[in-house]
Phi, psi and omega in degrees: 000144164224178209243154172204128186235153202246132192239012220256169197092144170273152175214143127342297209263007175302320199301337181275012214225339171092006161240156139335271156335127157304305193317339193256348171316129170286162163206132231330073171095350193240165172301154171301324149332296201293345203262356175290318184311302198287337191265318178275358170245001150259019147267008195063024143294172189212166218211083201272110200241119176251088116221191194318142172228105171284353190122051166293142186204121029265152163309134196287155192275336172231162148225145184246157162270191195270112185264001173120338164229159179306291212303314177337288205297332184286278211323340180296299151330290188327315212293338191257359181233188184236142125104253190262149164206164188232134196255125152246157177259169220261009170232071157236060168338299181293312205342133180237156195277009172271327159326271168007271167351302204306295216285319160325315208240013176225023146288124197290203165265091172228137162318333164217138187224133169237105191276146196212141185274072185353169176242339174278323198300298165357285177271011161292305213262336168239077197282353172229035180274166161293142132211135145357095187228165212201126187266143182211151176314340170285353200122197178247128170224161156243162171290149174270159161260035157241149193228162171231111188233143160270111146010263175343314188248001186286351193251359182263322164295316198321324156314297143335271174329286188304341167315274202321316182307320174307270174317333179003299168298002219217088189281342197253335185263344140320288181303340166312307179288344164272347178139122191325280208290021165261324155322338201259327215285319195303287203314333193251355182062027156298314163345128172236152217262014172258329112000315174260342180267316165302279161034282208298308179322311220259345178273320218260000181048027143207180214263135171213136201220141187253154179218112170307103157233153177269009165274122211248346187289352164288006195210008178231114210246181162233110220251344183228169184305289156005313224264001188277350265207336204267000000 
């Protein structure tokens, strides 16, 4: 298996930092890339990287450039790898390679697995971070930013993807596009994660599965300047 991390895109507040790319922003000395890059080849992945790279290291075994949308840059990707592959984005500083590992090697066989995070593992562990959470009969989670996805089926979706890439943030405005009464279900915290996983199957017409980890550096991204600090 190999990994492909989307590094593409612009931020404003990159310019104080003398890049473009959210991905090149240091953190404590190295780009936000690299330690995603460092966390995944000592998980024994290799790496397909899409935006600017000045001599990230370690080095992604390819680079693509930034065509300008999220969905753009995996698709670009896909074209260079084969079969399951796991996409992360390129401002996950903590990420460590046992995360990594966790979501490999506990991931169900599904065309797509999306790992998602307690909310207490989260604030144990980043106790003044921001994050998205979304309460379900299993608890509150947040999402990860890694996806473990197949190639194959990935492309019967994509109309749908992009939608969900819109909304990512917006759990409520997710459930809308899934249905009132998963909205209702979200609202009232009744929602159960096995329940949202038929849903999605029956919209996205393949099997998509959530997977509880308890690493919480999977879901903890850097969406502001503030957040280089944590």
């Amino acid at each position: 298996m190999e990994a492909i991390v989307l590094g593409g895109g612009e931020e404003a507040w990159a310019g104080k930092y003398g890049v473009r790319s959210k991905a090149l922003v240091p953190y404590r000395g190295r780009p936000l890339a690299a330690w995603v890059l460092s966390a995944l080849k000592e998980a024994g992945l290799s790496a397909i990287y899409v935006g600017e790279n000045p001599g990230l290291s370690p080095p992604p075994r390819l680079t693509l450039p930034d065509t300008g949308s999220l969905l753009g840059n995996l698709e670009a990707a896909l074209a260079h790898v084969e079969g399951r592959v796991l996409v992360a984005t390129a401002d996950l500083p903590h990420l460590t390679p046992e995360a990594v590992r966790f979501v490999l090697e506990n991931a169900p066989q599904a065309a797509l697995v999306y790992p998602i995070v307690p909310k207490e593992r989260v604030e144990a562990r980043f106790p003044h971070t921001r994050r998205t959470y979304a309460r379900l009969r299993e608890g509150v989670f947040t999402g990860g930013n890694l996806v473990l996805l197949d190639k194959g089926l990935f492309y019967q979706a994509l109309p749908l993807a992009q939608k969900v890439v819109a909304l990512r943030k917006k759990p409520l405005a997710l459930a809308r596009l899934i249905g009132l009464d998963i909205l209702l279900k979200l609202l009232m915290g009744r929602l159960s994660l096995p329940e949202l996983e038929v849903r999605a199957q029956r919209i996205l017409g393949l099997e998509a599965r959530a997977l509880i980890t308890p690493y919480p550096e999977v879901g903890v991204d850097v969406d502001r300047e503030e957040e280089l600090v944590s």
